[in-house]
C-alpha positions, 0 to 999 in steps of 0.5 A: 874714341869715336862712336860705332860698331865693329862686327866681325864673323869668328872663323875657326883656321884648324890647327891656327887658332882663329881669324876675323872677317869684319862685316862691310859696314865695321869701324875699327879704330885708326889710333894706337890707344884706341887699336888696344883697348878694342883689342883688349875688349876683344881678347875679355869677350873671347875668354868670357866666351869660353875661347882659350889660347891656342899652343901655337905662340903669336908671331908679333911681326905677323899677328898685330892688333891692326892685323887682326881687326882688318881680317888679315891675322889668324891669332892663338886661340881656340874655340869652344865649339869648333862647330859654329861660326859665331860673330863678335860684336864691339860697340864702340864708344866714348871710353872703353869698348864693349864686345861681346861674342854672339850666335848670330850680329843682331 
């Protein structure tokens, strides 16, 4: 996995679950291993920070990992605080990715 970030605002789609709207300056992985464990690191941050999936089930022909990480997928899951927009944070590194769910991308 090549070294980077991925940053991503966490936008609320009332009734959907939520969608990501990566930052200009995001990385996100172009190789299928590397797609999933990012996604994985994603789906860890989210339930860390309290998310939780949404009734509404995943269409897997429309919501692809690839999907999410380019801002054009809403998945299943529901906020905490439906009130904020906070950002996820990914470090991508040699290995697994780390992210993490923050107020604010510094």
């Amino acid at each position: 996995m090549t070294a980077g970030r991925y940053v991503a605002r966490i936008v609320e789609v009332p009734d959907h679950g939520i969608k990501l709207e990566p930052a200009e300056d995001s990385t996100a992985p172009d190789q299928p291993t590397e797609v999933n464990l990012l996604g994985m690191a994603i789906a860890l941050a989210l339930g860390a920070a309290g998310y939780r999936h949404h009734a509404e089930q995943r269409d897997p022909e429309l919501q692809t990992l690839d999907a999410l990480l380019s801002g054009e997928a809403v998945m299943p899951w529901r906020s905490p605080d439906e009130s904020s927009t906070p950002y996820l944070v990914c470090q991508l590194n040699d290995g697994l990715p780390t992210c993490e769910v923050r107020p604010t991308i510094d």
